[in-house]
N, C-alpha and C positions, 0 to 999 in steps of 0.2 A: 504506443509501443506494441509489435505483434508478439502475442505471447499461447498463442492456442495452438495444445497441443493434447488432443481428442484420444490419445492413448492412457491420459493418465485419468484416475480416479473421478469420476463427476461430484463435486461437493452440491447438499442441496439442504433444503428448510428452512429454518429460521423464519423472521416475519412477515406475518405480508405485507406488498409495497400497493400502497392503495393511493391511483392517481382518478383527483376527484376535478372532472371538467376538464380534462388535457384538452389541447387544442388543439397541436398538430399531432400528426402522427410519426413524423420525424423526430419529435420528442419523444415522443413512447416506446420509439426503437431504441432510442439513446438509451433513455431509463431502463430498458432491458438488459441492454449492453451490459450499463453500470451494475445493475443486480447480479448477474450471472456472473460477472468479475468478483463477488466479494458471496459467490454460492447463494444467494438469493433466485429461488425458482417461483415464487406466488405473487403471483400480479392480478390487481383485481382495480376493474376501468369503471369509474361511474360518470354515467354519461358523458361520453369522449364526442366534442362536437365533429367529429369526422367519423364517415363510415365505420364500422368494425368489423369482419379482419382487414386490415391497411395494409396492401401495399408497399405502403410508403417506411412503415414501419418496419416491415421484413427490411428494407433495404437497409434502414439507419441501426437495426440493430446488430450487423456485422456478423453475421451467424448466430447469434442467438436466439432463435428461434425457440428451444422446444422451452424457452419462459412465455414468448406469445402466443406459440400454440396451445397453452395452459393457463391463458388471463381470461378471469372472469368478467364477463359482463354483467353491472349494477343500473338501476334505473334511480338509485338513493342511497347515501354513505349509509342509512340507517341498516338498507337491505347488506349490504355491502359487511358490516362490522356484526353483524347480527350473532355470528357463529363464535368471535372471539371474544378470552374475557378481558382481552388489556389494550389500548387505544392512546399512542402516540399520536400528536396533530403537531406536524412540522410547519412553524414559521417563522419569521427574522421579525415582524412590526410589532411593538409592544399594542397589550388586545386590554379592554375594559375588561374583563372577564376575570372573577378572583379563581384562578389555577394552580396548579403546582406546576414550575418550570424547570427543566431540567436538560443541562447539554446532552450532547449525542453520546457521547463518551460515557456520562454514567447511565443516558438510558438502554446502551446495549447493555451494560452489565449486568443492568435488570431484569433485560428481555432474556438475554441468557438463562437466568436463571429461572425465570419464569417459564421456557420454552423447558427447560430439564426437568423441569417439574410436571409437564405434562400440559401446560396452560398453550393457548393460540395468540396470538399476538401479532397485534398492528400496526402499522404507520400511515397516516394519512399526509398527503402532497396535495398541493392546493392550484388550482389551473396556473400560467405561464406567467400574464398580465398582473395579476392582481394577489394569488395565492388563497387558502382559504378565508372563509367569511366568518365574521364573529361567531354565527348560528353554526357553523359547520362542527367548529371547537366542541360545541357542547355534546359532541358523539364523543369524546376524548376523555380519559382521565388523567394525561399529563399532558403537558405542552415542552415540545422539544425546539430548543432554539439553539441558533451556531452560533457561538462567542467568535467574532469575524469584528472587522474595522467597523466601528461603531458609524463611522461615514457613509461606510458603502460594502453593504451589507447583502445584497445582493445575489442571489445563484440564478445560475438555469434551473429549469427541472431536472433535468439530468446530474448536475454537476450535487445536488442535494439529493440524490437518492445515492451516488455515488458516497458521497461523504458520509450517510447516515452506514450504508451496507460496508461502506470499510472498518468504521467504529463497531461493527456486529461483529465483522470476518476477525478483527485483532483479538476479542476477546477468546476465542476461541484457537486462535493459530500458536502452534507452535514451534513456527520458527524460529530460529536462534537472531536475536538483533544485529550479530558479524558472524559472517564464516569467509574463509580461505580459501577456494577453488584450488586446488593442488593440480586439475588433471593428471601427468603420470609420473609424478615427482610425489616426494614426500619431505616433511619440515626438516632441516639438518640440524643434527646434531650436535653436540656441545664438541665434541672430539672433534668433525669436522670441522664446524667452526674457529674450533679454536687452532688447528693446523694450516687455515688458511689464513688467520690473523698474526702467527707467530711468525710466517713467512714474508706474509707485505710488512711486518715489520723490520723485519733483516733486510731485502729490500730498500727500505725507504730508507734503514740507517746506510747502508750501501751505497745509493743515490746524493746522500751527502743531507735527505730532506729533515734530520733532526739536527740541525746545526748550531741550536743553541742550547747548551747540554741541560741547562738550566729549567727550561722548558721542557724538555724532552717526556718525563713521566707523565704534562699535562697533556699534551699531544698526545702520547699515547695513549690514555685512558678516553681523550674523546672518541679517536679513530673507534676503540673497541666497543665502546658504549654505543657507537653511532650503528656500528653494523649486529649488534646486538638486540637493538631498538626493532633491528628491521625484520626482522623474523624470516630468517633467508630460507626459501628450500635448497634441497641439495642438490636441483640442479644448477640453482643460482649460484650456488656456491663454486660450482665446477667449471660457471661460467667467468664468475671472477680469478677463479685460477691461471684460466685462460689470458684473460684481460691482464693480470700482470706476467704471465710468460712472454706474451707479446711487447710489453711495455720495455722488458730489460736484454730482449735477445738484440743482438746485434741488429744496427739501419744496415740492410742494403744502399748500396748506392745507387740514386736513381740515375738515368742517360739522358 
């Protein structure tokens, strides 16, 4: 979906996304991509088997450049997490190693909080093929895994930096969960509404359409519930006006 639009606000911080042994550098543009999507701007490469600066990477990271123009280069996760005091290791394979494990969801609420408090904070991504190494872990003091189909369990790198930096971005956003695009209309009124209900009802008794007298209060009360339900604006409302002005005026005859 395009959605950049370079007028508004740049969101940035949060933790760093630390990809240890990436492979290609197609991936490292993607993984940018996805950080820069969810305000993630610290990226730090330990030994990226392909050249560094890529090419390849400016390409796949769709503009987001000034995360790659600001990825450090590590020669060792050790060198790499050296600065920070809290240490995420993202993977899906269950690992020998006695850790604490924690989904992504409650480890941004952590990281959150650890970031407000002044702390640096990291996530470690694990090369393409394989993901990190038993030994890698042991830079970490949690281990974050994604409760995903226990079959196939699987991410790109990308698509896992993606879902760890959305789980950061939510804890912090606030957006309302529904809103209503109005553009130049505004919600109608109970008055309106209820002028335009009291009329397709005369209407419809007009029309002959309550014919079973019997029925009739239950018909009416679904019609009103139903356009109640729907939360009309007022210009919809002016538009249903229309719709039944039209419905009751006289057919022309057609030639």
């Amino acid at each position: 979906m395009a959605g950049t639009d370079r007028t508004q606000q740049q969101i940035g911080g949060g933790p760093d996304i630390i990809l240890v042994g990436p492979q290609l550098g197609e991936n490292i543009g993607a993984s940018a991509r996805a950080m820069l999507n969810c305000g993630l701007t610290a990226m730090s490469l330990v030994n990226p088997r392909e050249p560094w600066p890529n090419e390849k990477a400016v390409k796949m990271s769709s503009g987001a450049t000034e995360v790659l123009d600001k990825a450090q280069l590590f020669d060792s996760i050790e060198a790499a997490v050296r600065g920070l005091n809290r240490v995420y290791a993202a993977t899906a394979r269950p690992r020998d190693n006695t850790q604490r494990v924690v989904t992504p969801r409650h480890a941004a609420e952590e990281m959150r909080q650890a970031v407000a408090a002044g702390e640096r904070v990291g996530v470690l991504f694990g090369p393409e093929r394989a993901g990190l190494k038993n030994e890698d872990l042991l830079h970490a003091d949690t281990i974050m895994t994604v409760p995903l189909n226990p079959a196939y369990a699987s991410l790109n790198l990308a698509q896992a930096v993606l879902l760890v930096g959305y789980e950061w971005f939510q804890t912090g956003a606030d957006a309302e969960p529904e809103a209503l695009r109005m553009n130049a209309t505004r919600p109608a009124n109970k008055q309106e509404l209820g002028y335009f209900l009291d009329r397709l009802e005369q209407e419809l008794d007009a029309s002959g359409f309550f014919h079973v007298d019997d029925m009739r209060p239950t018909m009416v009360g679904n019609l009103r519930t139903l356009f109640q339900r729907a939360n009309l604006t007022e210009q919809e409302v002016r538009t249903l006006h229309g719709v039944v002005s039209s419905l009751v005026k006289p057919t022309k005859p057609r030639n």
